[in-house]
C-alpha positions in Angstrom: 76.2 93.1 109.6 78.9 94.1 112.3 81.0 91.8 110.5 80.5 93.9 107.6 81.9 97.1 109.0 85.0 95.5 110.7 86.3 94.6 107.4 85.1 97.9 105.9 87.3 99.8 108.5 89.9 97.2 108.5 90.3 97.5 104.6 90.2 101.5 105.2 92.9 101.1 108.0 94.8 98.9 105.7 94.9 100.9 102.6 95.3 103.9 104.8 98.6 103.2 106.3 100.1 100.7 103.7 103.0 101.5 101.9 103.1 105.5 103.9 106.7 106.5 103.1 107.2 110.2 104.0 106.8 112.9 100.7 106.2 116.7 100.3 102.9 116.9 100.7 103.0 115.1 103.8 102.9 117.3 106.8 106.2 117.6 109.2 106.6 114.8 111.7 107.5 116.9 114.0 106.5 120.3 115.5 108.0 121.9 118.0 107.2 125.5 120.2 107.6 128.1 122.9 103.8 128.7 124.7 105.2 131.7 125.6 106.2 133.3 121.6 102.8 131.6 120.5 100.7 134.3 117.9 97.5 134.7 120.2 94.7 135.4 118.5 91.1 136.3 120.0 88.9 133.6 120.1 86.1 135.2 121.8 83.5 133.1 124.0 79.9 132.5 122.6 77.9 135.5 124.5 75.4 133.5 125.7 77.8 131.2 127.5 78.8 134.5 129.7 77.4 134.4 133.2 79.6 137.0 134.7 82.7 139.2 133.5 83.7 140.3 130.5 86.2 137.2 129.8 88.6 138.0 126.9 90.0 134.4 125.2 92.8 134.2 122.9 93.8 130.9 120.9 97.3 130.2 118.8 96.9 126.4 116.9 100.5 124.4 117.7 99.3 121.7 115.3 96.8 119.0 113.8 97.3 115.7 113.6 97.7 114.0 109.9 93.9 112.3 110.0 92.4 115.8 111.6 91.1 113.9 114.3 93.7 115.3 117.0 95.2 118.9 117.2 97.3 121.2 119.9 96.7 124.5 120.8 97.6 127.3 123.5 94.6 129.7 125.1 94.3 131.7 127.8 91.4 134.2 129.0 90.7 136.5 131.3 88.7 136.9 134.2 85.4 136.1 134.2 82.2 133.4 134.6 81.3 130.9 131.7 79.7 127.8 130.7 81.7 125.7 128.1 80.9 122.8 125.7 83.7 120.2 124.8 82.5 119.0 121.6 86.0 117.2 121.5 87.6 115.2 124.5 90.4 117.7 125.6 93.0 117.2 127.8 94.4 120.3 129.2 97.5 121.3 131.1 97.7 124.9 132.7 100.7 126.9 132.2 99.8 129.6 134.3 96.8 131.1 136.7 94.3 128.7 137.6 90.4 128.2 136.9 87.5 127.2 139.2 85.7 124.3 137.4 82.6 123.0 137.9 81.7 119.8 136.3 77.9 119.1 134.9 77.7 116.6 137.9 78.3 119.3 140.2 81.8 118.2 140.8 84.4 121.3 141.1 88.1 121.3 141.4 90.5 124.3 140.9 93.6 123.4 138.4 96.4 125.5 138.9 99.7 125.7 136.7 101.4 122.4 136.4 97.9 121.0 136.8 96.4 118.4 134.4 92.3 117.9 133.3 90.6 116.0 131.3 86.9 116.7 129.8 84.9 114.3 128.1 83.4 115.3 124.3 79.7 116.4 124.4 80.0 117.9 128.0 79.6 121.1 129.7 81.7 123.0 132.8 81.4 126.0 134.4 85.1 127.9 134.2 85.2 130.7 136.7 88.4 132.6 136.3 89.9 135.1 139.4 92.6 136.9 137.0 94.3 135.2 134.4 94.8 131.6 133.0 97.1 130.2 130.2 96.6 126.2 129.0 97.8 123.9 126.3 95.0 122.2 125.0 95.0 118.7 123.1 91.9 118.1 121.7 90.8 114.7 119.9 87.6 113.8 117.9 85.9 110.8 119.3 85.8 108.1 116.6 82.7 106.1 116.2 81.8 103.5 118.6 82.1 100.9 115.3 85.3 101.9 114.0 86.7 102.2 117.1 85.4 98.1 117.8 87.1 97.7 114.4 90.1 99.2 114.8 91.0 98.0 118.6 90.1 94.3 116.8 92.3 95.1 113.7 95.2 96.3 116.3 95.0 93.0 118.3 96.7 91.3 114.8 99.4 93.8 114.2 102.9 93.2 115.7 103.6 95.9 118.4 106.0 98.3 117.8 107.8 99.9 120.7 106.7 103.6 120.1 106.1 106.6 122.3 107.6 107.6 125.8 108.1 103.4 127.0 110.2 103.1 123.6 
């Protein structure tokens, strides 16, 4: 049966990304921006996450990966106590301010401009903000533990290209 869905997601893979020459209705390979002109728009925080404060959040989407599995964005909020769910795995680098976090295992750390966090998908923090805070977030869907076997296997096979920052 596993057997069966390696070569289901390997075919998929395969017929996926064979033959992918760029076209018109494929979206730009690159995107590039100022955090600082980004159209911020409110995003407001679920009420019921609120412990303290009136925090007011803003969001402006940079971009979204091809497969919709991966995207970019800027926010930044105000002052203010909440609880927050990652339903994604984001990775987030603050621009400016900083943010008391407080991890589900109690864990806290402050991040401060220049700093970088990480929080896992289908976990909660506490985010206690003094003033101000502005972060790029890069958020990426967790693929299924099976396809994720399957594509890691399929990957092992296929000639490395030097890609990325190490190219």
């Amino acid at each position: 049966m596993a057997l069966h869905y390696v070569g289901l997601a390997a075919s998929a893979v395969g017929i996926r990304y064979k033959g992918q020459t760029p076209s018109a209705n494929q979206p730009t390979p690159f995107v590039g921006g100022c955090s600082a002109s980004a159209e911020m728009k409110p995003s407001p925080i679920e009420p019921g996450w609120v412990i303290a404060g009136d925090p007011q959040a803003r969001f402006s989407a940079h971009s979204q990966a091809h497969d919709k599995f991966a995207s970019t964005g800027v926010w930044d909020c105000t002052a203010g106590t909440f609880r927050w769910y990652f339903g994604w795995d984001e990775t987030v680098v603050i621009l400016e301010g900083e943010v008391h976090v407080t991890a589900e295992d109690g864990s806290e750390r402050t991040l401060k401009a220049g700093d970088v966090g990480y929080f896992r998908g289908g976990t909660w923090a506490t985010w206690h903000i003094d003033n101000y805070v502005k972060k790029i977030a890069f958020v990426r869907k967790p693929i299924p533990m099976p396809l994720s076997y399957a594509f890691r296997a399929w990957a092992k096979f296929m000639p490395k290209k030097k890609t990325g920052l190490a190219a």
